[in-house]
C-alpha positions as CSV (number, residue, x, y, z in Angstrom):
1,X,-19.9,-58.8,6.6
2,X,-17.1,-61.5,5.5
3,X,-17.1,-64.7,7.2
4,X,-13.8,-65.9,8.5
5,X,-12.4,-68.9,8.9
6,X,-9.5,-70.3,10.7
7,X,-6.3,-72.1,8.4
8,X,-2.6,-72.9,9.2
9,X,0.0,-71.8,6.0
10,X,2.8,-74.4,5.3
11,X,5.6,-75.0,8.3
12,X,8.5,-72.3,8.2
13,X,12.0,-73.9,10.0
14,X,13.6,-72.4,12.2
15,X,17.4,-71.1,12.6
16,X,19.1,-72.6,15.8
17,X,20.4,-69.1,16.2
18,X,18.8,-67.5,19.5
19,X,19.9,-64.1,21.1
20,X,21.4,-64.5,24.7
21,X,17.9,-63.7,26.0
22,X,16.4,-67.0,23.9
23,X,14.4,-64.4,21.7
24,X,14.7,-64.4,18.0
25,X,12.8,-63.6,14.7
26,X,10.7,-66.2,12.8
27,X,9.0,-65.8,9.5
28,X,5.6,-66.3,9.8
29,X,3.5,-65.3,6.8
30,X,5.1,-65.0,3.6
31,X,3.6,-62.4,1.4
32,X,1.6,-62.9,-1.4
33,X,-0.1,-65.9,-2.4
34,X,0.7,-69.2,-0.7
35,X,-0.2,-72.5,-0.3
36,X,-0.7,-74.9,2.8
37,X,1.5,-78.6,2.5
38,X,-1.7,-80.5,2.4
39,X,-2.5,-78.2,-0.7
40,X,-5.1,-75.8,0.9
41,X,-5.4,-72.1,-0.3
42,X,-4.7,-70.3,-1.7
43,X,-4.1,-67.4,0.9
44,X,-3.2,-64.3,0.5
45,X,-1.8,-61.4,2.4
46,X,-2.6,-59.0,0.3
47,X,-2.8,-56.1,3.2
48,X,0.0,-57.0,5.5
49,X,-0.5,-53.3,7.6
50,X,-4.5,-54.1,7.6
51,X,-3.4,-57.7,8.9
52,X,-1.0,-56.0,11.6
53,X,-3.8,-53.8,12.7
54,X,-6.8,-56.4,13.0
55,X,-4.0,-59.0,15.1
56,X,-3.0,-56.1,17.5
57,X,-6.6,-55.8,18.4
58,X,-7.8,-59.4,18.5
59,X,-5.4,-59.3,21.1
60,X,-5.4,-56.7,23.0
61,X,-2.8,-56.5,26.1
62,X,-2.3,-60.3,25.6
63,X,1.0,-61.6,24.3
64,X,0.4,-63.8,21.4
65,X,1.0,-67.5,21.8
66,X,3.1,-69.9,20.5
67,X,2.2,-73.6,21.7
68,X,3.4,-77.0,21.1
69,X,1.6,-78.6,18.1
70,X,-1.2,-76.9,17.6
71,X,-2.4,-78.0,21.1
72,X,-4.4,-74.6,21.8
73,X,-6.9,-75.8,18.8
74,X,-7.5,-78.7,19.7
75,X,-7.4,-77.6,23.7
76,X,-11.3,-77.7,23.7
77,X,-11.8,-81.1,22.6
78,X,-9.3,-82.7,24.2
79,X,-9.7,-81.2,27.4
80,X,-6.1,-81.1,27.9
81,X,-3.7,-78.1,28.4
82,X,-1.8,-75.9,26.2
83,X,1.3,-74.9,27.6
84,X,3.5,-71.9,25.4
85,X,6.2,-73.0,24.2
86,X,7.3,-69.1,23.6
87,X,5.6,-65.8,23.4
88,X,5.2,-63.2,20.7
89,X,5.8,-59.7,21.7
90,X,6.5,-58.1,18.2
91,X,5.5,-58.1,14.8
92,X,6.7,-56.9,11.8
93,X,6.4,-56.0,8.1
94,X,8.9,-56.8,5.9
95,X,9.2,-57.3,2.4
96,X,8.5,-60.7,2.2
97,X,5.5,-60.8,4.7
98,X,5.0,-60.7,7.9
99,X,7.6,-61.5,11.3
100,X,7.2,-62.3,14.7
101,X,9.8,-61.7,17.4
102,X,9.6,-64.6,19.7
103,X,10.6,-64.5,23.3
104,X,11.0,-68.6,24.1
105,X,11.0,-70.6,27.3
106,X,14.3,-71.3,28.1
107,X,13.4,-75.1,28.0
108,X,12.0,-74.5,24.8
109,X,15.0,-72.8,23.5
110,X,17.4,-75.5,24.4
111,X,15.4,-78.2,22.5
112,X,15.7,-75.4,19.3
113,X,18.8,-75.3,20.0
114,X,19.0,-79.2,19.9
115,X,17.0,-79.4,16.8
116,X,14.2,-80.9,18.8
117,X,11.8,-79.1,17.4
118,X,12.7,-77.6,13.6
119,X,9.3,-75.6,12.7
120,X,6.7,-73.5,13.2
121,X,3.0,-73.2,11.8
122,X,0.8,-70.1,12.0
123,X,-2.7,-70.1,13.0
124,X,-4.5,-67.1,11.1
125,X,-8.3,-66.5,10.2
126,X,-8.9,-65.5,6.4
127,X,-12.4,-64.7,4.2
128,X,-14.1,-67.5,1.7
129,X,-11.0,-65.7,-0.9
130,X,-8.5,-66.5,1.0
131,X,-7.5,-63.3,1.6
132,X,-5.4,-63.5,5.5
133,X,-7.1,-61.0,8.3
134,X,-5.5,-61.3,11.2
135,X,-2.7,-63.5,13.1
136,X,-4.6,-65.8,16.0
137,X,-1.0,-67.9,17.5
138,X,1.5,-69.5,15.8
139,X,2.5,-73.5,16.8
140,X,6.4,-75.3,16.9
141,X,5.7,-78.7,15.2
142,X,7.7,-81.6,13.9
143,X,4.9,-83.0,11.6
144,X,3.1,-80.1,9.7
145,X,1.3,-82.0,7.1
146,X,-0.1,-84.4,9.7
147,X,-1.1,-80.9,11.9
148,X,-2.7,-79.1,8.4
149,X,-4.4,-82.2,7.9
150,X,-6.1,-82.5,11.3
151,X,-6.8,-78.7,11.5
152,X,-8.6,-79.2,7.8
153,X,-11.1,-81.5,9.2
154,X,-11.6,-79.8,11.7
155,X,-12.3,-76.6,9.6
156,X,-14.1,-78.6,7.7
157,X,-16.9,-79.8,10.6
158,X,-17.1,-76.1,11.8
159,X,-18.0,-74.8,8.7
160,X,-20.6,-77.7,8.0
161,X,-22.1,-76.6,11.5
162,X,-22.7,-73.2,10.8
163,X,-23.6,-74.0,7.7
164,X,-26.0,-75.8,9.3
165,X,-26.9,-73.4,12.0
166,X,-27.3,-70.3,9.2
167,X,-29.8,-72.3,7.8
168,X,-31.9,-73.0,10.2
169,X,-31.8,-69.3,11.1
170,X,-32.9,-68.2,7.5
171,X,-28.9,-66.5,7.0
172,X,-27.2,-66.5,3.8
173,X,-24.8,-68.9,3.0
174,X,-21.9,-66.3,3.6
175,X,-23.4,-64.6,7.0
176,X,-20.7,-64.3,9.4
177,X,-20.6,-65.9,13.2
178,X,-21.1,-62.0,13.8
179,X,-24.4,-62.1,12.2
180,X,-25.4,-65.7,13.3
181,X,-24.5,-64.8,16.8
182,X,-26.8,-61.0,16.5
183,X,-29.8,-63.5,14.6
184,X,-29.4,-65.8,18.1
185,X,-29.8,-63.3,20.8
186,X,-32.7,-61.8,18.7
187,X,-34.5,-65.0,19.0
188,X,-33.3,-65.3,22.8
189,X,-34.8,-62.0,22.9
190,X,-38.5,-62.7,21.6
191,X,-38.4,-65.5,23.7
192,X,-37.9,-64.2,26.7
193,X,-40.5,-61.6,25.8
194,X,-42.9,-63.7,24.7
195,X,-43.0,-65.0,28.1
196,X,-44.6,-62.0,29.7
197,X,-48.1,-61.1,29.2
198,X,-48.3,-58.0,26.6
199,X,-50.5,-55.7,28.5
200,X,-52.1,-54.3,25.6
201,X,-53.8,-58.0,24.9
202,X,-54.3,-58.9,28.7
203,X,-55.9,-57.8,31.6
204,X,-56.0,-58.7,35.5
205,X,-59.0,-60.5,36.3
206,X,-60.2,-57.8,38.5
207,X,-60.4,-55.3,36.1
208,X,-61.5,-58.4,33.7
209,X,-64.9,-58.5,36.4
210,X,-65.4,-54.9,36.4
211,X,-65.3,-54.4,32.6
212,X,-67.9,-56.9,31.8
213,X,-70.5,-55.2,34.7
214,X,-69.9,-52.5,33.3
215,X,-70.8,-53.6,29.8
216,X,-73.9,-55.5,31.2
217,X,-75.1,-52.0,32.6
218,X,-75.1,-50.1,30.0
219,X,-76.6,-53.0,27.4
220,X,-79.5,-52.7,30.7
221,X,-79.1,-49.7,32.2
222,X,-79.9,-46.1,32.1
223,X,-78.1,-43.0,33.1
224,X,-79.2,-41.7,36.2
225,X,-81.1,-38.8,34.9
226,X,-83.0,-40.5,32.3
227,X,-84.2,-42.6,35.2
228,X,-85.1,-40.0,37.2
229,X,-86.9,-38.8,34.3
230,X,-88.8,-42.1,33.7
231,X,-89.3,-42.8,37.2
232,X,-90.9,-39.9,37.9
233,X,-93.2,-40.6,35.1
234,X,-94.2,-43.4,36.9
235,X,-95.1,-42.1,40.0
236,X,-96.9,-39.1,38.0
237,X,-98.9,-42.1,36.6
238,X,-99.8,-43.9,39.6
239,X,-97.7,-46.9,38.8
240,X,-95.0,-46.3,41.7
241,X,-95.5,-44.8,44.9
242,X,-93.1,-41.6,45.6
243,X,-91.9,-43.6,49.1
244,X,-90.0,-46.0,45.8
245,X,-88.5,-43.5,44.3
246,X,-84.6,-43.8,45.1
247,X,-84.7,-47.3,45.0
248,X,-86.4,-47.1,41.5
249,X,-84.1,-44.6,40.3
250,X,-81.0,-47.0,41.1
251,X,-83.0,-50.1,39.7
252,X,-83.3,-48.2,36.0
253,X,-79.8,-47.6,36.1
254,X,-78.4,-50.9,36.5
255,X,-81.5,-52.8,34.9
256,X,-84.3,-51.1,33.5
257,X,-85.9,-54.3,32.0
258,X,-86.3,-55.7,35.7
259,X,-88.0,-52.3,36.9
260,X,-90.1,-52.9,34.0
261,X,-90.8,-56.5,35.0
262,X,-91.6,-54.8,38.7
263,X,-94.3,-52.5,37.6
264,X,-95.5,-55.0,35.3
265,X,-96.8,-57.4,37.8
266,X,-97.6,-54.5,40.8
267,X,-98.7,-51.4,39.0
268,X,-102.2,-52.6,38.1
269,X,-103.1,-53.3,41.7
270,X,-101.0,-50.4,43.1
271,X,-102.8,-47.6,40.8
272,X,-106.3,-48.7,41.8
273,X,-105.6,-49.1,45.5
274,X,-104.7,-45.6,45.4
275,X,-106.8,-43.7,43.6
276,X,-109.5,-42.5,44.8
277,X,-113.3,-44.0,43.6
278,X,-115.4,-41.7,41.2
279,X,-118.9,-42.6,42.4
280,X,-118.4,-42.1,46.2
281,X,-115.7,-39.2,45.6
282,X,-114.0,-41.1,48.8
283,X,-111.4,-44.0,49.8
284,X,-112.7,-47.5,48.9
285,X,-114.1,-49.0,52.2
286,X,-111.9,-50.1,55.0
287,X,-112.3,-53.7,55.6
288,X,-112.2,-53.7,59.2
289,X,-108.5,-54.5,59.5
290,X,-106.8,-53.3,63.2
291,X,-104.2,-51.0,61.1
292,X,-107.6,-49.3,59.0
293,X,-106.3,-51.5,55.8
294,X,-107.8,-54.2,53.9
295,X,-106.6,-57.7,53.2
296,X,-106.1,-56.7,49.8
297,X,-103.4,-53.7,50.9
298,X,-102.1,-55.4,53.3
299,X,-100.9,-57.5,50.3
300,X,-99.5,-54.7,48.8
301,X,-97.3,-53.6,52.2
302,X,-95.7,-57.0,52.9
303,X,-94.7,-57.4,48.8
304,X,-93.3,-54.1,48.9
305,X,-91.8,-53.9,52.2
306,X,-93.6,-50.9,53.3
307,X,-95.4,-50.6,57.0
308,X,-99.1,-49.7,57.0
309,X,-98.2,-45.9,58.2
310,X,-95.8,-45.8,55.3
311,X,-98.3,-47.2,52.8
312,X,-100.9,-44.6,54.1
313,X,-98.8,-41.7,53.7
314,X,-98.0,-42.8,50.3
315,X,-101.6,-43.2,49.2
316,X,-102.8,-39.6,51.0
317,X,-99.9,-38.1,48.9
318,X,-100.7,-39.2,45.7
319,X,-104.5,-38.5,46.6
320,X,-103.3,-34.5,47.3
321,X,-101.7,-34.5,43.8
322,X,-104.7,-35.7,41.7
């Protein structure tokens, strides 16, 4: 897209001559190529219709302005007012350029009238060639050059700033304030987003927690029927007592290097309390305890957590499956 930029064309004066309703026809553009006093320009209207068109849609429903020196320019600096002077409610094509049918303030048209005011000045937006695009208001002014002059410099800082503002954005040097503005509210955009947590890279801690048990499980665990399997291997073996065997079985699956560790350090013991002794064919000998146990298995019930009955059941089952 073309970037635009805002110019005034040289001062046009005005006729004293105003209908009875303090209307009347000014020349605004002149066609072709023109000049501004200060020597800016060239400017071109090259497509007064085009020009027409792109004015009536800047504005909309809104008249068109005419102000008092250019004060609607400078309106946001200065802080001050801009009071119209007239309005604009047509436009025309004619052979040599473009014309605006002025409705003044009946102040204003006595101090035309009066010669108080001689000229006017439009304000218009045209591409880096110069080429017009559409009308923005048009100014009555005593002192053009002095007006061009000021409106110059002040073209001048804008275009320095988004000069400024298209680089830092990584634009091209002849980016529009349409593109700056769409390259802005992209980055406004990330921003924002940027701000809230992608879900895809983060997690609540919660489900953080129950991840990493998960993974700690199956780097120690089993699946339940492979410890089933294995504990009832065990038990086969002598090395766990059937009475264990649930609790085993839920053991394996969360850590089978700690069952491991279990049997490790009770099996031994366990397996030759209950089995039975080859050269008697019988029990080994009761120590004389009040429960029928020795010291020895006594041992074995309060490490284990069992009760004496429960231990004795244990042992006479195992015995029954040898």
């Amino acid at each position: 897209m073309t970037a635009l930029l805002t110019a005034t064309l040289h001062s046009v004066e005005l006729s004293g001559a105003l209908a009875g309703d303090n209307s009347q026809w000014v020349h605004i553009i002149p066609a072709g190529t023109s000049f501004g006093r200060d020597g800016r320009g060239p400017y071109t209207l090259s497509n007064a219709q085009a020009v027409l068109k792109e004015t009536q849609a800047y504005h909309g429903r809104t008249k068109m302005l005419v102000d008092f020196d250019h004060q609607a320019v400078h309106a946001a600096k200065t802080g001050r007012g801009a009071p119209a002077a007239g309005w604009i409610v047509g436009l025309e094509h004619r052979m040599d350029g473009i014309w605006a049918k002025v409705e003044w303030l009946a102040t204003t048209a006595q101090m035309i009238r009066q010669k108080a005011y001689r000229y006017v000045s439009p304000v218009f937006q045209h591409d880096p060639q110069g080429n017009i695009k559409r009308i923005i208001n048009v100014a009555l002014t005593n002192s053009p050059n002095l007006e061009l002059t000021a409106l110059a410099a002040a073209e001048i800082s804008m275009d320095k700033e988004m000069q400024e503002l298209r680089d830092l954005l990584g634009l091209p040097a002849d980016a529009d304030f349409a593109t700056t503005k769409a390259a802005i509210s992209a980055l406004q955009t990330s921003s924002q987003s940027s701000a809230i947590p992608d879900p895809a890279s983060y997690v609540p801690i919660g489900e953080f927690t129950r991840v990493v048990a998960e993974a700690n499980q199956l780097r120690q665990g089993v699946t339940e029927q492979a410890a089933r399997t294995h504990v009832d291997a065990k038990i086969r073996s002598g090395q766990l007592v059937p009475h264990l065997k649930e609790w085993a079985v839920s053991l394996c699956t969360v850590n089978m290097p700690q069952f491991e560790k279990f049997l490790e350090q009770t099996g031994p013991a366990l397996n030759k309390l209950l089995t039975a002794s080859h050269a008697t064919g019988a029990p080994p000998p009761k120590l004389g305890g009040a429960n029928g146990l020795s010291e020895s298995q006594m041992a074995i019930c309060s490490a284990m957590g069992l009760s004496a009955e429960e231990y004795t059941k244990a042992r006479g089952a195992h015995n029954e499956t040898d």
